[in-house]
C-alpha positions in Angstrom: 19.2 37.3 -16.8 16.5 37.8 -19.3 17.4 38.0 -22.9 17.1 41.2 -24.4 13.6 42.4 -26.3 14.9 42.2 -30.1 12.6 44.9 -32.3 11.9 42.4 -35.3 11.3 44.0 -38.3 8.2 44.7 -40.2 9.2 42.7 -43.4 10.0 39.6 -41.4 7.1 39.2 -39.4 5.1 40.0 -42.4 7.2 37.1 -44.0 6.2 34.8 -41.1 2.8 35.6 -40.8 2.5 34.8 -44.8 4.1 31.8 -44.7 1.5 30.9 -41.9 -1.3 31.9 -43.7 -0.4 30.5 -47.1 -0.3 27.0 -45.8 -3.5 27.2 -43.8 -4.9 28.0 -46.6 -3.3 25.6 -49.1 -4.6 22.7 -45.6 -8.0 24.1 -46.4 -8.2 24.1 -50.3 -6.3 20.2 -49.8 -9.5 19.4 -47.8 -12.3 20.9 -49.7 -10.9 19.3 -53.1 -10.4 15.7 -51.3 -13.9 16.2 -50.0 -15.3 17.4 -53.5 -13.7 14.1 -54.8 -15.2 11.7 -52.2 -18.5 13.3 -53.0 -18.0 12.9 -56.9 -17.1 9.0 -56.2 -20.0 8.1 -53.8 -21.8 9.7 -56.7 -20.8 7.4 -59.1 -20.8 4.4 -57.0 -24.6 5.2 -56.2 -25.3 5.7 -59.9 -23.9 2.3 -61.0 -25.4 0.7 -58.5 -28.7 2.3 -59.5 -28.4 1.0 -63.0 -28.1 -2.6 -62.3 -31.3 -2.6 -61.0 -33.0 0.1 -63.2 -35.7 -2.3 -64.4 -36.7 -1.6 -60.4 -38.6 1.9 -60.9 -37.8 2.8 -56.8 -34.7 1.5 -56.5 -33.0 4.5 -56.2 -34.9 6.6 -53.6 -34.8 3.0 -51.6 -31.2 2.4 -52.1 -30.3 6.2 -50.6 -32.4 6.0 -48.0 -30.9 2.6 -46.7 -27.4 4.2 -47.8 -28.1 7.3 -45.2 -29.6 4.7 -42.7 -26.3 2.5 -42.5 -23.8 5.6 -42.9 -24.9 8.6 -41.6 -25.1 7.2 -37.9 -21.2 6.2 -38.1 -19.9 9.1 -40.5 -22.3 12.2 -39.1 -25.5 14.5 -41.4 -22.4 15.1 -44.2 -24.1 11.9 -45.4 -27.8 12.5 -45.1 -30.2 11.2 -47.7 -30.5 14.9 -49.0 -26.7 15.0 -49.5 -26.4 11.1 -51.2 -29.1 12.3 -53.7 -26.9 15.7 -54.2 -23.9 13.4 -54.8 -25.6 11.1 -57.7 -27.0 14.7 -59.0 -22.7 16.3 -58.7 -21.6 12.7 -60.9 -24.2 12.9 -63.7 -23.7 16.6 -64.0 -19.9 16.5 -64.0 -19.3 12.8 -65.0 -15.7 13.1 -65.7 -13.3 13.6 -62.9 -10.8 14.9 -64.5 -12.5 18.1 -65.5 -13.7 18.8 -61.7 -11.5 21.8 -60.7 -9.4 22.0 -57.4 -10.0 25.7 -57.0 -13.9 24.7 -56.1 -15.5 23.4 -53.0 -18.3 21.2 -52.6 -20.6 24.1 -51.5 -19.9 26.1 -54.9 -20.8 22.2 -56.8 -24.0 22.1 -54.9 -24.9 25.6 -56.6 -23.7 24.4 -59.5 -25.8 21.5 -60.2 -29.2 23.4 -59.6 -28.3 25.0 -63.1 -30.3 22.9 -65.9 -28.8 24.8 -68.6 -25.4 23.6 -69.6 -24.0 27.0 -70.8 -25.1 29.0 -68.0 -23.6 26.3 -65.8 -20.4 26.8 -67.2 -20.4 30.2 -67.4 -21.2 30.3 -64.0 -18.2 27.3 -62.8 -15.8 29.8 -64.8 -16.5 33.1 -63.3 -15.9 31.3 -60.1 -12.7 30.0 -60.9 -11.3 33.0 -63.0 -12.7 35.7 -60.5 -11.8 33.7 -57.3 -15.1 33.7 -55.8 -15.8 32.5 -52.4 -19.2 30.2 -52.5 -21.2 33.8 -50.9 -20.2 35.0 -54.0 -21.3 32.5 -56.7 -24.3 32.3 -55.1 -25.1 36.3 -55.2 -24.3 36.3 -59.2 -26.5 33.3 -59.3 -29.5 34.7 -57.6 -29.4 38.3 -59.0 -28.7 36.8 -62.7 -25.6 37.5 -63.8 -25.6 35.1 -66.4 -29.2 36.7 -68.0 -28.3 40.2 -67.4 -25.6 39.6 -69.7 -27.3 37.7 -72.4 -29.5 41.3 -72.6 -26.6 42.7 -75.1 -24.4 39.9 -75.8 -25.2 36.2 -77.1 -24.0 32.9 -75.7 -21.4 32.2 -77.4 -19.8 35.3 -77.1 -20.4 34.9 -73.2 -18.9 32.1 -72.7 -16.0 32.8 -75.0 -14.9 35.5 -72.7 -15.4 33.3 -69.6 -13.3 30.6 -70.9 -10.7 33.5 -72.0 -11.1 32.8 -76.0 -11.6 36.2 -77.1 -11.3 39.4 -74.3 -14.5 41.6 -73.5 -13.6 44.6 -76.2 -17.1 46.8 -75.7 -18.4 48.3 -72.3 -21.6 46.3 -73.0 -19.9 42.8 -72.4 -18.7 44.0 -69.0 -21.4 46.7 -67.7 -24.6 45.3 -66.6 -28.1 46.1 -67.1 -29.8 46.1 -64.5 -27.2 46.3 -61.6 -28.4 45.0 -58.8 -27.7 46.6 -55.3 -29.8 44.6 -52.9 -26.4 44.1 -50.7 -26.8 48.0 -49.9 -29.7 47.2 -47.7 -31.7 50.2 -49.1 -35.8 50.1 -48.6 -37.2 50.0 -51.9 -40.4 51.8 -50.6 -38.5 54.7 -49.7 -36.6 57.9 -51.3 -33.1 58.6 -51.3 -31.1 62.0 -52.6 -28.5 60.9 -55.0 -25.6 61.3 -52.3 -27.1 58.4 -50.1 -26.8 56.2 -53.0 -23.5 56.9 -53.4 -22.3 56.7 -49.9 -24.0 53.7 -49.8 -22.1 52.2 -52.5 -18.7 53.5 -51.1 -19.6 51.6 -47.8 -19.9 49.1 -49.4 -17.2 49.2 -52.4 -16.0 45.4 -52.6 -19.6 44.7 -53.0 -20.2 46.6 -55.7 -17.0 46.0 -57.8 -18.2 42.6 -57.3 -21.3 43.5 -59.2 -19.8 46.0 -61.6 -17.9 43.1 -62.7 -14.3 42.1 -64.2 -11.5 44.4 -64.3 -12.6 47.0 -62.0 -10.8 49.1 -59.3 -11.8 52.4 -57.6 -10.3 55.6 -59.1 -12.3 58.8 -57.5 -15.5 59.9 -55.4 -16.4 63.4 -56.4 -13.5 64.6 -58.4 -13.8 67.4 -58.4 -13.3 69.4 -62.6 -12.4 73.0 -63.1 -13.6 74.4 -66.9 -12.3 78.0 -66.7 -15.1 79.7 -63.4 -17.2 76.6 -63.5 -16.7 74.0 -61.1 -18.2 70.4 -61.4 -18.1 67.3 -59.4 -18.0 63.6 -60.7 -20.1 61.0 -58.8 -17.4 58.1 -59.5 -14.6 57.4 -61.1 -13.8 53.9 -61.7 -10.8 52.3 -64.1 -10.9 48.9 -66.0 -8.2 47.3 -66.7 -9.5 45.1 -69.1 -11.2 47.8 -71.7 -8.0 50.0 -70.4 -10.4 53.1 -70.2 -11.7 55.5 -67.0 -15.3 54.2 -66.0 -17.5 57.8 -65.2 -20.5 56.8 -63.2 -23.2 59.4 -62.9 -26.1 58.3 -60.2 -29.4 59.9 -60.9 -32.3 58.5 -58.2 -34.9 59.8 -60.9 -35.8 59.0 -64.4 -33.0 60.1 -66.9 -33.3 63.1 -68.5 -31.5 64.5 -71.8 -29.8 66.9 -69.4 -28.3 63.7 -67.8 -26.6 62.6 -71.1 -25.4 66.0 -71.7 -23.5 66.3 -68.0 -21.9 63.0 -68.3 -20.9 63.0 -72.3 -19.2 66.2 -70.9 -17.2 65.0 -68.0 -16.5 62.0 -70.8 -14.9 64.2 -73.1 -12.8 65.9 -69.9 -11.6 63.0 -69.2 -10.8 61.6 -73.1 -8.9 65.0 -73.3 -7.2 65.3 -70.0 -6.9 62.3 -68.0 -6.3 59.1 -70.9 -3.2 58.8 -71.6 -2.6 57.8 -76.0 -2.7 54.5 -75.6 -5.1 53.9 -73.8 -9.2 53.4 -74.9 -11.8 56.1 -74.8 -13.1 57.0 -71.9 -17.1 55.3 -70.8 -19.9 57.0 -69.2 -22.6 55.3 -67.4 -25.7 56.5 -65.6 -27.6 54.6 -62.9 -30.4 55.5 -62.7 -33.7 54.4 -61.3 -35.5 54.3 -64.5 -34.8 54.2 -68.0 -35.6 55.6 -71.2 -34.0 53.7 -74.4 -35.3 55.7 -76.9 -34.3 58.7 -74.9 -30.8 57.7 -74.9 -30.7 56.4 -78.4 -32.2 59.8 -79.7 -30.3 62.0 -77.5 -26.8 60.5 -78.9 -24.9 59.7 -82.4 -26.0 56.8 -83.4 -22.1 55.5 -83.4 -22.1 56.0 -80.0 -20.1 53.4 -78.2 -19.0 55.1 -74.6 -22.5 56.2 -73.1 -24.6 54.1 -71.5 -27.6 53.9 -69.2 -27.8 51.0 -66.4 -31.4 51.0 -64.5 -30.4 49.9 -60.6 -32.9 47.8 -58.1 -32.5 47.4 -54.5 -33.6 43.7 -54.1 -32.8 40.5 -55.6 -35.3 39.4 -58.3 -37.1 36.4 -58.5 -35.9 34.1 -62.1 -39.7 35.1 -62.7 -39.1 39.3 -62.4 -35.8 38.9 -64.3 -36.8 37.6 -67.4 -40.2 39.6 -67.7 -37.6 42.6 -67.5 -35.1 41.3 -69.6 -38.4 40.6 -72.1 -39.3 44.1 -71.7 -35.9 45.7 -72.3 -35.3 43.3 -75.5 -38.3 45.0 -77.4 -37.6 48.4 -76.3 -34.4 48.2 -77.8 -36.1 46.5 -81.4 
């Protein structure tokens, strides 16, 4: 006789297949922070050994290529003279063990020791811990400068003091960048787009671009639609976050910004200020993205205590370290 088909509830397979998936993951994080500290001692081994016979000046390339010679064959290409030299690098980057973090793999090191400069290696190590971001991740903020784009309105120090959770981002400017790069969109930048394809684009790909909005963001509305009086009115995006506890209105204009521009979005600010935030919560923020820029527009066009409009130029494509800075350059004496 065969036993009877029992109908298992939702919850408890849902249970199961979480208790499943919790420790595979927990196996996989065990692995990668075992294999990030066997990296972080063949580091150090190699770098002691390097210093007993520093008065040698190519000692160390000759001592990891021999290493790779005698190991690699036995222990496979994890141990190749490329990754040996990455290992010294990972040791006198992060010399003490202690302060290597579990919830980082060796991939996410290997980015992280390309950075020269100490507080945009940091800021970077943090973000990936506090945001939980895979290693395609760090490496996207890394390449489409993150770290720089933020410097454009805030200083170091005030940075980093958010990333290590000293002091919480309190202005839109420490959260909202400038430029936002949408290069994961796949959009030609030789080609024109209506302001709608933008946007669908975006929504496609929504995880992607909260990832590049930044901290604190979730998805509130596409087109909400607002009724003043016979007038009706559709917002591009609605986003909320959490953080600045205030509605996000993004406006997407694919031409240059016009005073016009300012005046629809301060409006749909003020509708949302006066029907949508509840007391205790902050005053609303409106940004446009826009394809190009015009600071002294902006600057002109609103009171000069204005603290909740704000215009964010967009690319399509990664820029080079090169690009970025000259932009950031140019953007820092337009706003002199």
């Amino acid at each position: 006789m065969k036993p009877e088909r029992v109908e298992l509830s939702h919850e408890f397979v849902a249970d199961i297949k979480n208790i499943i998936g919790s420790s595979r993951d927990a196996a996989i994080r065990s692995v990668d922070y075992h294999r990030v500290r066997m990296y972080w001692q063949l580091g150090e081994r190699i770098f002691v050994e390097e210093q007993q016979e520093k008065e040698r000046a190519e000692y160390g390339s000759y001592l990891i290529r021999n290493l790779a010679v005698n190991i690699e064959p036995e222990f496979g290409s994890g141990f190749s003279v490329r990754i040996l030299e990455q290992c010294r690098q990972f040791y006198r980057t992060f010399p003490i063990t202690n302060a290597l973090r579990s919830q980082l793999n060796w991939y996410q090191y290997r980015l992280l020791i390309q950075i020269d400069n100490s507080y945009k290696r940091e800021y970077y190590e943090l973000e990936a811990v506090n945001n939980g971001w895979t290693g395609r991740e760090l490496e996207r903020q890394i390449n489409s400068g993150l770290y720089e784009r933020l410097l454009l309105s805030n200083d170091k120090k005030a940075v980093l003091a958010v990333a290590r959770k000293e002091r919480i981002a309190e202005t839109p400017s420490e959260i909202i960048k400038d430029p936002m790069v949408l290069e994961f969109l796949g959009l030609k930048c030789d080609s024109a787009y209506y302001e709608k394809d933008l946007e669908s684009a975006l929504i496609t790909n929504l995880q992607a671009f909260l990832l590049e909005l930044g901290n604190g963001f979730s998805f509130v509305a596409r087109q909400k639609r607002i009724l003043l009086e016979d007038d009706e009115f559709l917002v591009d995006l609605v986003f909320y976050n959490r953080l600045l506890r205030c509605f996000v209105i993004l406006e997407i204009k694919t031409h240059k910004i016009t005073h016009e521009d300012i005046g629809q979005l301060q409006m749909y600010v003020n509708y949302y200020d006066r029907n949508e935030k509840l007391p205790e919560e902050s005053p609303s923020i409106g940004v446009l993205l826009c394809a190009e820029k015009n600071n002294t527009l902006v600057r002109y066009s609103l009171p000069e205590e204005n603290k909740t409009i704000m215009a964010s130029k967009y690319q399509l494509y990664l820029p080079t370290e090169k690009q970025l800075l000259t932009e950031l350059q140019r953007e820092l004496e337009e706003t002199k």
